[in-house]
N, C-alpha and C positions, 0 to 999 in steps of 0.2 A: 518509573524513569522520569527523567528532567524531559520538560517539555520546553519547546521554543515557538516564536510568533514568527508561522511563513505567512504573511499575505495576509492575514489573519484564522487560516488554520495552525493549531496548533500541534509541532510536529515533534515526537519522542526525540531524545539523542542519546547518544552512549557510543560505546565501541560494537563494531558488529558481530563480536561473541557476545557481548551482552545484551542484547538482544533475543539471540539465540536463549539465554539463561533467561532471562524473564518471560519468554513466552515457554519455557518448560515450570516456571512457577505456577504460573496460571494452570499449565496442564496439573501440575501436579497436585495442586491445592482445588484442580477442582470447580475453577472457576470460570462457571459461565463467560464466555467473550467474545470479541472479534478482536483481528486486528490487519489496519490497512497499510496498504505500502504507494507511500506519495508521490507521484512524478510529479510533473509540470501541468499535464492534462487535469491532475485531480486537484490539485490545489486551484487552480480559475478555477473550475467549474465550480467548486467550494465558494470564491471569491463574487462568483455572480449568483449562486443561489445560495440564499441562507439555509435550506434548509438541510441541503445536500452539509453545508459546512457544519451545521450541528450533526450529523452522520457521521462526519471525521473524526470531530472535536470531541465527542463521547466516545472514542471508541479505544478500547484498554492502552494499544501502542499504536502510532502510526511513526512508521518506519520512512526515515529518506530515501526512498528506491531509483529518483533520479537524479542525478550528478550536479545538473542545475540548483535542484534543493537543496544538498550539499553545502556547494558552493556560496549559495545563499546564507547558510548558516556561518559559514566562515567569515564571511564579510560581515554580515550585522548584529550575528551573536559573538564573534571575535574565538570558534569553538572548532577544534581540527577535525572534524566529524565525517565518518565513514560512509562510504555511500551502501546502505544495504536494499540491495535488489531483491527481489522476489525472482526471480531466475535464480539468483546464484545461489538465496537460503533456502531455498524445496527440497534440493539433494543434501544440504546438512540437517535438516531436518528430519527427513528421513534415515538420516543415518543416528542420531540422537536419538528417536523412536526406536529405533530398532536395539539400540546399547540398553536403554532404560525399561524395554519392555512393552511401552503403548504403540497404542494401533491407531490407525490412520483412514479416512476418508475423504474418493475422491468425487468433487460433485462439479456437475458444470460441465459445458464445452459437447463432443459428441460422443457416442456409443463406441462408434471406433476407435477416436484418442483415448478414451478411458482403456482401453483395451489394452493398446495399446503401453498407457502409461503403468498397466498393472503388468504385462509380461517383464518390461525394463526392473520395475521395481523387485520383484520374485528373483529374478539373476542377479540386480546388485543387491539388494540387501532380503538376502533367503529368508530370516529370522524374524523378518517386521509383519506386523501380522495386519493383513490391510481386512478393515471389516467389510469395505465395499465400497462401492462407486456406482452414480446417478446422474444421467444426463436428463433433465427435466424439458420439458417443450420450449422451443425459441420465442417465447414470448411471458407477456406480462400473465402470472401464474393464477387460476382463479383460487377461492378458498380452498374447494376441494384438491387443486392441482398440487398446493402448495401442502398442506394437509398429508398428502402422500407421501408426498417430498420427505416432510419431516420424520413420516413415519418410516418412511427404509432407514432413516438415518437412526433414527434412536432407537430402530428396532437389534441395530448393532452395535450401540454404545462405544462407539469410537472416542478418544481420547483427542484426536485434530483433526478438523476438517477442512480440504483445500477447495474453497470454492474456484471457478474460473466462469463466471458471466460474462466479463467485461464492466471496464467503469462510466457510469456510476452506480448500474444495476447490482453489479454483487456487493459494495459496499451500503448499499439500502438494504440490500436481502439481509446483508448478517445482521445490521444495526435491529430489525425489527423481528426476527428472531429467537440473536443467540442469547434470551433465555429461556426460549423453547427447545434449544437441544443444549446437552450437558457437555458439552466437550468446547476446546477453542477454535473459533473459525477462522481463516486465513484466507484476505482473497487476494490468492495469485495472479490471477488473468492468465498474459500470455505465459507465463512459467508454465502451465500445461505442455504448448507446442512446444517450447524449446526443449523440454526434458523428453519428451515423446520423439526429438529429431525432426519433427516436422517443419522447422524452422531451425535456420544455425544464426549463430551471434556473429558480433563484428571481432576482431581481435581485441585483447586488453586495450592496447594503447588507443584504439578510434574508440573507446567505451568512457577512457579518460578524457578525450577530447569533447564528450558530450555528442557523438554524433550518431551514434545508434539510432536515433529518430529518423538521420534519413535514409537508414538502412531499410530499417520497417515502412517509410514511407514511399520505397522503390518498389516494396514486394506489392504495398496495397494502396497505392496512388489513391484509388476511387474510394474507398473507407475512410483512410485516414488524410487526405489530404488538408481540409479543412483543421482536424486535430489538429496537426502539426504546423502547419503553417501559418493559422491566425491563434488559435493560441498560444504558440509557443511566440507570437511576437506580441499578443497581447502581456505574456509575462515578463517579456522583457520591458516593455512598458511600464507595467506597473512595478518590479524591482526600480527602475531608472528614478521612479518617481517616489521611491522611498527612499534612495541614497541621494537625488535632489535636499530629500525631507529629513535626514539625520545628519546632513552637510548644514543647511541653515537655522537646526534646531540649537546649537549653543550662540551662534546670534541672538535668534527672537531671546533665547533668556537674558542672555546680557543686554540688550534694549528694556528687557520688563525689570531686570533693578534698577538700573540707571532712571526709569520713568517710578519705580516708587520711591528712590533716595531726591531725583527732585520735587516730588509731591508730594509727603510721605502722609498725608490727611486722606490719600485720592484710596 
């Protein structure tokens, strides 16, 4: 897929069925992957660490999952670009899976949600065949912990895997990884809670307004308050200071002929 420059990660675009069809190529052909889905939060955090941003920047697609990004794209890539969430592509995914025949794993989050997220799945889609689910220890994994990890998963040869760690943890786990398990990995994060009902969304229209952040940031003040509230104004910052920066960029060129037509030796 075409990629674009947010902030300097660079973020897949297309229509949000096409999407859906390039991450069933990858399944189908087989190929080793990840792939991320970019808010606001992951993009700074990409922007202050370099290495987290080569995490992104390698990895097969990263999707615009927040509206912000979007909108970003439209403004400085000039491109009517879909916002695709990771909420809303889990249950077409699963349903894709289940037309085409591959099987599905769920990793991450707790014993319960998994449970949870498998009895949902068994009633809407009967026919998809979930190879299994693994909630691994709330913390950083040792070799051995991780080791396990990989072996429930490949000991089921699933076709996708939905991680839910939270960012920036499950986008390092896949990058370092998925080419230790053969299927493609997906991290969702919160798409767990919302498909499992344990968390509900805002309406369409507050989702277009970009306000879903203070949705989530009512239910969990004390986790995410910082998330949201200094980084989402650090990216308005730094957005501000790029359309600053592509407002005075055909000036400085038209000052730099103008100073080589009067110098033209310099």
């Amino acid at each position: 897929m075409n990629r674009k420059n947010v902030l300097n990660s660079s973020i897949s675009t297309g229509s949000y069925q096409e999407f859906i069809n390039e991450i069933f190529f990858l399944v189908n052909h087989k190929i080793p992957s990840y792939v991320c889905f970019a808010n606001v939060h992951m993009v700074v955090e990409g922007h202050k660490d370099r290495n987290f941003q080569h995490v992104i920047n390698h990895a097969n697609i990263v999707a615009p999952d927040g509206k912000p990004i979007a909108l970003f794209l439209r403004y400085f890539s000039k491109i009517k670009q879909d916002r695709v969430c990771g909420m809303d592509i889990l249950p077409d995914l699963l349903k894709q899976a289940e037309l085409t025949g591959k099987s599905v794993f769920f990793y991450g989050s707790t014993t319960s949600l998994l449970t949870r997220i498998t009895e949902k799945v068994n009633l809407e889609y009967p026919s998809l065949k979930i190879s299994g689910s693994y909630s691994p220890p709330f913390k950083n994994l040792s070799e051995e912990e991780n080791r396990i990890a990989l072996s429930k998963i490949n000991d089921t040869s699933p076709d996708l895997v939905f991680v839910a760690l939270g960012c920036p943890k499950q986008e390092k786990w896949m990058a370092t990884n998925k080419n230790k398990i053969g299927a493609c990995l997906l991290g969702v994060g919160q798409a767990f809670n919302v498909y499992a009902g344990m968390e509900k969304r805002l309406p369409v229209w507050m989702r277009n307004l970009s306000l879903e952040w203070m949705y989530r940031l009512y239910l969990e003040p004390k986790r995410l308050w910082k998330r949201y509230l200094v980084t989402n104004s650090y990216f308005l910052l730094l957005t501000f200071n790029s359309m600053i920066h592509s407002l005075l960029t055909p000036f400085t060129k038209v000052k730099s002929s103008e100073s080589i037509l009067q110098n033209p030796k310099a």
